[in-house]
LOGU-124493 format. One line per 2 residues: number of its first residue (from 1); for each residue x, y, z of N, C-alpha, C, O. Coordinates in pm, 1 decimal, always signed. Example, Ala and Ser with C-alpha at 12.3 -4.5 7.8 and 13.67 -1.06 7.14 Angstrom:
1> +1319.0/-569.0/+780.0/+1230.0/-450.0/+780.0/+1320.0/-330.0/+780.0/+1423.6/-331.9/+846.5  +1285.0/-225.0/+708.0/+1367.0/-106.0/+714.0/+1290.0/+3.0/+787.0/+1340.9/+113.8/+803.9
This chain:
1> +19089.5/+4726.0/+254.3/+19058.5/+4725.5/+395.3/+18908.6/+4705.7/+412.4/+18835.2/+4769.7/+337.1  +18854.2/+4623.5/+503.5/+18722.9/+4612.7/+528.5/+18687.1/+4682.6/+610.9/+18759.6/+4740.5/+691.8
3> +18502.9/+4691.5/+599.0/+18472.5/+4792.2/+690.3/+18450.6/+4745.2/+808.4/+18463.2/+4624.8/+830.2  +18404.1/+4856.5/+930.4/+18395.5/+4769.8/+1010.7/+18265.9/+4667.5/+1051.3/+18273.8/+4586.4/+1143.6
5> +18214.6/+4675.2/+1015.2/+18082.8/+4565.5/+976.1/+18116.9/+4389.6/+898.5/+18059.7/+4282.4/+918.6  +18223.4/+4422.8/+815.5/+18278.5/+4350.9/+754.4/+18411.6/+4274.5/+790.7/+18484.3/+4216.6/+709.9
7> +18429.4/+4284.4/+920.1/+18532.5/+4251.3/+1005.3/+18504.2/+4099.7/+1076.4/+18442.2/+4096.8/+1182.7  +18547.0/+3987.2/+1020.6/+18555.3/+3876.6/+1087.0/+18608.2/+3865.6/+1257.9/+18706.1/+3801.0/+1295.1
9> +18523.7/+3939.6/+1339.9/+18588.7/+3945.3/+1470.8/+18619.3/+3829.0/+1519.2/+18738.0/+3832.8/+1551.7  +18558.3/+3693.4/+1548.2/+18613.1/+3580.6/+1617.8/+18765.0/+3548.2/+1573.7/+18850.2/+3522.2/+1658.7
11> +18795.9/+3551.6/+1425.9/+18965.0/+3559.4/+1383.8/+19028.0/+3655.6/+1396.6/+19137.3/+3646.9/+1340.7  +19008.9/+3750.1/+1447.7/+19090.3/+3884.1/+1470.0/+19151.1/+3886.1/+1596.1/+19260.8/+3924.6/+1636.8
13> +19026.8/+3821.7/+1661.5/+19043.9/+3773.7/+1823.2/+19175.0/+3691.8/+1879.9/+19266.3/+3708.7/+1960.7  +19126.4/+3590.1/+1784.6/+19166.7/+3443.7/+1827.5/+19346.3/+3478.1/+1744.0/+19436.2/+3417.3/+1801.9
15> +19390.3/+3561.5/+1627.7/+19465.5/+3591.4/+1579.9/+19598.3/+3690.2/+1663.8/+19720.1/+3693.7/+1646.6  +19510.7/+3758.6/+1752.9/+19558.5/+3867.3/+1838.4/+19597.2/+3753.8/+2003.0/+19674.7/+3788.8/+2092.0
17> +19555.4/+3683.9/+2001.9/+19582.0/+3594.2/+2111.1/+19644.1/+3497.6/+2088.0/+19680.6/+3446.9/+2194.0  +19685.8/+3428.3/+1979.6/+19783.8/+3403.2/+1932.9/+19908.5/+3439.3/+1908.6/+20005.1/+3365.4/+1927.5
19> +19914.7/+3563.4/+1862.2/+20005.6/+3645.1/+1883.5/+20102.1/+3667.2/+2041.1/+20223.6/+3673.9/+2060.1  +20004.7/+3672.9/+2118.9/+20049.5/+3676.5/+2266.0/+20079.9/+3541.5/+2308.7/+20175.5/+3544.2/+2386.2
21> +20051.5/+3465.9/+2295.6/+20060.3/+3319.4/+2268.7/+20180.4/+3295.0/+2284.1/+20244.9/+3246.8/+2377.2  +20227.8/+3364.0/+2100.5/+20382.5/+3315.7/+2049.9/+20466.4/+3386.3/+2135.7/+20559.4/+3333.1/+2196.3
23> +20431.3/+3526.2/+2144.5/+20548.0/+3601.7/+2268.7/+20577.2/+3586.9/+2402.2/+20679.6/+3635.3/+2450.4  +20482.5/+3513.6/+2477.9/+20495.8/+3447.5/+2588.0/+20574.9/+3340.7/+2557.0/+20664.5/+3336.5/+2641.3
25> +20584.9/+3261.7/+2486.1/+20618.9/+3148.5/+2484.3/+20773.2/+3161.9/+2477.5/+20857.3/+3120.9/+2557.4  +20790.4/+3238.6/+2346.7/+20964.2/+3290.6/+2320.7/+21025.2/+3365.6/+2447.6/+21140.8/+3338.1/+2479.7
27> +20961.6/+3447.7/+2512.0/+21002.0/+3523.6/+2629.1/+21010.7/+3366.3/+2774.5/+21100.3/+3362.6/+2858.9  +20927.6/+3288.3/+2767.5/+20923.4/+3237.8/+2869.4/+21059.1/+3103.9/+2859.0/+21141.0/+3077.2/+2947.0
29> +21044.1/+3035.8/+2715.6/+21119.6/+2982.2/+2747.2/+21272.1/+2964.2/+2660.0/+21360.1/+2878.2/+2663.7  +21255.8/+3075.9/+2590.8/+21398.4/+3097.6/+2489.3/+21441.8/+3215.9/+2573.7/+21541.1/+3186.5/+2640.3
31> +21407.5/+3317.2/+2588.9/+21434.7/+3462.2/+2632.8/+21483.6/+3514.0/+2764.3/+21552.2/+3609.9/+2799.4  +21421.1/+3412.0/+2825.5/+21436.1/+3478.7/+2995.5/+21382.3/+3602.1/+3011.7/+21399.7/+3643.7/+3126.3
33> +21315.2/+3687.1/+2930.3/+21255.5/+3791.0/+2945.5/+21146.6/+3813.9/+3086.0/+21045.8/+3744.5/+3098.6  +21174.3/+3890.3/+3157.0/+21167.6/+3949.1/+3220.1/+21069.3/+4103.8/+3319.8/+20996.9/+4099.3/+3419.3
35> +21107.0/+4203.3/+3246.3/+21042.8/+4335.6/+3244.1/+21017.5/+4392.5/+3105.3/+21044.7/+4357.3/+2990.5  +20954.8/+4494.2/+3162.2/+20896.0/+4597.9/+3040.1/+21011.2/+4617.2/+2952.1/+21004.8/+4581.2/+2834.6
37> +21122.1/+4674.6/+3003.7/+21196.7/+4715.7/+2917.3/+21251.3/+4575.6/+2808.2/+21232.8/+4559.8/+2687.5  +21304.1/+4512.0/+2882.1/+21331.7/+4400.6/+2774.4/+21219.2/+4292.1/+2685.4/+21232.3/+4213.8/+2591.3
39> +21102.7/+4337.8/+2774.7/+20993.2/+4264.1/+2687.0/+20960.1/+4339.9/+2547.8/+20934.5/+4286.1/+2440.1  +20967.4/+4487.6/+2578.7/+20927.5/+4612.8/+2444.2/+21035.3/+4556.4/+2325.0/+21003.5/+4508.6/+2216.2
41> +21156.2/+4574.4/+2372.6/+21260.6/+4555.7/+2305.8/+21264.2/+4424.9/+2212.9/+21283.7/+4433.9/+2091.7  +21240.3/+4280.2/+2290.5/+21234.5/+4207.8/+2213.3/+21089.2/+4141.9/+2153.0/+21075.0/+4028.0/+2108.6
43> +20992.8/+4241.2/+2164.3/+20866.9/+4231.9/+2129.2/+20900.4/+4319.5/+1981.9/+20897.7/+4270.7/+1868.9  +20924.2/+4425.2/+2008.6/+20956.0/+4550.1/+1882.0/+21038.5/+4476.6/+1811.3/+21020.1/+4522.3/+1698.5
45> +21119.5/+4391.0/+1800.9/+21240.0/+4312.9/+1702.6/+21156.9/+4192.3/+1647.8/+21159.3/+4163.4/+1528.1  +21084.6/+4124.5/+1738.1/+20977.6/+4014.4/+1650.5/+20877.2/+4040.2/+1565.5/+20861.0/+3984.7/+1456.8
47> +20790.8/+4146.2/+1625.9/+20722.1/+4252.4/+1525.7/+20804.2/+4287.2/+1422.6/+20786.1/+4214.0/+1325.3  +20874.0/+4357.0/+1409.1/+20931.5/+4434.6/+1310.7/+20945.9/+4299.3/+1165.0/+20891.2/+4295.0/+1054.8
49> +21028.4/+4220.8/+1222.0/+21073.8/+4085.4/+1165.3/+20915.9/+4005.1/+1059.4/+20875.0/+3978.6/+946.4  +20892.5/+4001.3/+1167.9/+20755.7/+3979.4/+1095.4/+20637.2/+4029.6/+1018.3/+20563.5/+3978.2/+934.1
51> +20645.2/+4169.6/+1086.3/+20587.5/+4235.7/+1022.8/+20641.8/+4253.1/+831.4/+20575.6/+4249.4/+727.7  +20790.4/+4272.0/+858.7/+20845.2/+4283.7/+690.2/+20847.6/+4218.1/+639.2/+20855.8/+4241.9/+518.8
53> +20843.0/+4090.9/+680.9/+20849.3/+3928.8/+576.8/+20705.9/+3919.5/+569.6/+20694.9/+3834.2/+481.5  +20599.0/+3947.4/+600.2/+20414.0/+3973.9/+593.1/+20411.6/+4067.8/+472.5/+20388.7/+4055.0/+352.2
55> +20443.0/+4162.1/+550.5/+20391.9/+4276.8/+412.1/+20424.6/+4260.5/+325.7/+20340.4/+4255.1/+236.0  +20605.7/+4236.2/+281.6/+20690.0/+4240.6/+154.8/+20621.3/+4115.4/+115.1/+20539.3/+4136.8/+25.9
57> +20630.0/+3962.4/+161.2/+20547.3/+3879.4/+43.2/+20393.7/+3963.3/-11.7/+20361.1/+3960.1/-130.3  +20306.0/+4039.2/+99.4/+20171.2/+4038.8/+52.5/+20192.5/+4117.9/-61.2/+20125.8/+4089.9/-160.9
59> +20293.2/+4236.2/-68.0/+20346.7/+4355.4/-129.8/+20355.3/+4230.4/-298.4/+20273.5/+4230.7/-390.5  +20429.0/+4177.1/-290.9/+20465.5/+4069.2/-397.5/+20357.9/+4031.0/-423.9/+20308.4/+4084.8/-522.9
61> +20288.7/+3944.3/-365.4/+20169.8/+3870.8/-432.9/+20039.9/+3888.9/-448.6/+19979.1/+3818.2/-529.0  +19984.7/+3971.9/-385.7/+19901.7/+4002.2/-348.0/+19762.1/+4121.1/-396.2/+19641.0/+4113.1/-417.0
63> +19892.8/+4251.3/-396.6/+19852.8/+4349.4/-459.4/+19784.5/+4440.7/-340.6/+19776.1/+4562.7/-354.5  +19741.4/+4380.4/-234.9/+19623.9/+4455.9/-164.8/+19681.8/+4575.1/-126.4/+19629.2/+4685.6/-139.5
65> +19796.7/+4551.2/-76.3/+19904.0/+4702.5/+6.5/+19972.6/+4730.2/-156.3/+19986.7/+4655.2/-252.9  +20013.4/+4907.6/-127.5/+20101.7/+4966.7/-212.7/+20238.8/+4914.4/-114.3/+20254.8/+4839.2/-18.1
67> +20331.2/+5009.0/-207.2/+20483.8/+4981.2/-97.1/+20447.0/+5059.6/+25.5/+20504.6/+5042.6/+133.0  +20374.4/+5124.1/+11.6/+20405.5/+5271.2/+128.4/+20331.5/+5202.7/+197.1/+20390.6/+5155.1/+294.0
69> +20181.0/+5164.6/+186.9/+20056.2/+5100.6/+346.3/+20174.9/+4986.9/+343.7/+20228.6/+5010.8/+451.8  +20261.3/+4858.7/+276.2/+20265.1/+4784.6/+344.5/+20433.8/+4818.2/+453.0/+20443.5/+4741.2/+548.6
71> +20541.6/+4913.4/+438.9/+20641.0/+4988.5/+504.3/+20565.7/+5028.7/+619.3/+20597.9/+5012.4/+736.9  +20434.7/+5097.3/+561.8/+20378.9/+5157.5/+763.6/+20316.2/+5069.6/+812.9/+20290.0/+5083.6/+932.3
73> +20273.0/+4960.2/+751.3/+20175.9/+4822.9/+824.2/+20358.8/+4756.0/+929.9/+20379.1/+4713.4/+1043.6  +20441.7/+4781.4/+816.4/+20545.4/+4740.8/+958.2/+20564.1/+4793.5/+1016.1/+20535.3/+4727.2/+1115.8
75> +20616.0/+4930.8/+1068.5/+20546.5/+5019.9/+1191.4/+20491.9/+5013.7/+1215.4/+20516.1/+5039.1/+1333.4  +20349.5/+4985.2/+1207.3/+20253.0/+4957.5/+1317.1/+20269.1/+4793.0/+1433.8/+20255.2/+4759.5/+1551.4
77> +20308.1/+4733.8/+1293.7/+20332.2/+4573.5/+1396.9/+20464.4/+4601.7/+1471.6/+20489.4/+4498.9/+1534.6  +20529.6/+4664.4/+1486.5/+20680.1/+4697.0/+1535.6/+20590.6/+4768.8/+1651.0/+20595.7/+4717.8/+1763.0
79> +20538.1/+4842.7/+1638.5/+20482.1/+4887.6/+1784.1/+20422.0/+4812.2/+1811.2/+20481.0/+4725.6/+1875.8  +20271.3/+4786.8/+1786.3/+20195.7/+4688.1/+1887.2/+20283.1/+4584.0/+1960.7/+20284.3/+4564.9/+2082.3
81> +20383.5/+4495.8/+1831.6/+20433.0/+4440.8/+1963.7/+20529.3/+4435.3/+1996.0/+20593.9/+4330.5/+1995.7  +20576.8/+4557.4/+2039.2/+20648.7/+4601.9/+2148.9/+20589.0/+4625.7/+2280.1/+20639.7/+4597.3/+2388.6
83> +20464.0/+4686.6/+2256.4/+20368.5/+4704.3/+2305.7/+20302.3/+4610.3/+2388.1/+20274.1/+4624.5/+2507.1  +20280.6/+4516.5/+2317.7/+20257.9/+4392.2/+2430.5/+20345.3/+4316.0/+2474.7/+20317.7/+4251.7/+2576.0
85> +20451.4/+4303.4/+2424.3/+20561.4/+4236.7/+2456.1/+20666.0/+4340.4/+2575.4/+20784.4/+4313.1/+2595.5  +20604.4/+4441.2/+2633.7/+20669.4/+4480.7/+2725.8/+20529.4/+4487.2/+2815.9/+20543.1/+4537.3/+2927.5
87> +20420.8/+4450.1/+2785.6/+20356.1/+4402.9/+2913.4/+20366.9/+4247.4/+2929.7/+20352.2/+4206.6/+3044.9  +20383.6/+4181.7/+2860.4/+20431.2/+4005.7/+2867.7/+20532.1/+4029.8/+2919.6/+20525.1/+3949.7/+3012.9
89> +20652.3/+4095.4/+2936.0/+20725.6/+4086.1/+3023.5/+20743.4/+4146.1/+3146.7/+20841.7/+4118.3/+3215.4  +20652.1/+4232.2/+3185.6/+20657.5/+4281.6/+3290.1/+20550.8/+4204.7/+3370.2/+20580.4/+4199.1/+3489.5
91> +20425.7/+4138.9/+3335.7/+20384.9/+4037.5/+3354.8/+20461.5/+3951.6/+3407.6/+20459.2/+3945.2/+3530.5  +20563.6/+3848.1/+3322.7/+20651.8/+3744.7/+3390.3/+20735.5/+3803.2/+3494.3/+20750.6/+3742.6/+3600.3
93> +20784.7/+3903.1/+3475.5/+20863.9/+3983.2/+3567.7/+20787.9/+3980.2/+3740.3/+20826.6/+3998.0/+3855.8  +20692.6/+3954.8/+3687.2/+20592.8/+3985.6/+3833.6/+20604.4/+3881.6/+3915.4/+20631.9/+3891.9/+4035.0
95> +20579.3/+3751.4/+3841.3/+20634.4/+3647.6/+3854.3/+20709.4/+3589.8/+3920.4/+20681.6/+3502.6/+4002.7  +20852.9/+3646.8/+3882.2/+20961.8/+3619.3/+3956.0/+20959.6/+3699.1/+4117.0/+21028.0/+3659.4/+4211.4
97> +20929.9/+3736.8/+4118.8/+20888.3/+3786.9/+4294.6/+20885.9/+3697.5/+4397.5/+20815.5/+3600.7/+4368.6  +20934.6/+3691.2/+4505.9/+20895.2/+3577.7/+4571.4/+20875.1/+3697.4/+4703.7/+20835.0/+3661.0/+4814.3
């Protein structure tokens, strides 16, 4: 883990907005997503998804994570985005208002 001095912020940025990027995009035009509740829900299932196919290859090749940091690195991505993915949808949700 780097410190924080040692933190490439412009890619962390641009990585994290990307991220929102991809979940808008799946919610807007695969999903029909909607509100909070169904944005968390299918935010927490893309996270999760991704998060375990991330860690388990890095887990494999990598070395940097043990089993255990890279199991809770997927809990953490399982929340965050749920986390944003139930404000992306409550966002679009807003949307639909007329």
């Amino acid at each position: 883990m780097k410190a924080m001095e040692e933190i490439v912020w412009w890619a962390l940025i641009l990585g994290n907005i990307a991220s929102g990027a991809f979940l808008s995009y799946v919610f807007l035009k695969w999903a029909n997503i909607s509100s909070f509740g169904s944005g968390a829900s299918g935010g927490a299932t893309i996270g999760f998804f991704i998060g375990l196919s991330m860690d388990l290859i890095r887990f494999a090749t990598a070395g940097t994570f043990d089993l255990t940091a890279s199991l809770g690195d997927v809990v953490v991505m399982t929340v965050m985005y749920g986390v944003a993915g139930g404000i992306i949808g409550a966002v679009l949700g807003r949307g639909n208002k007329s």
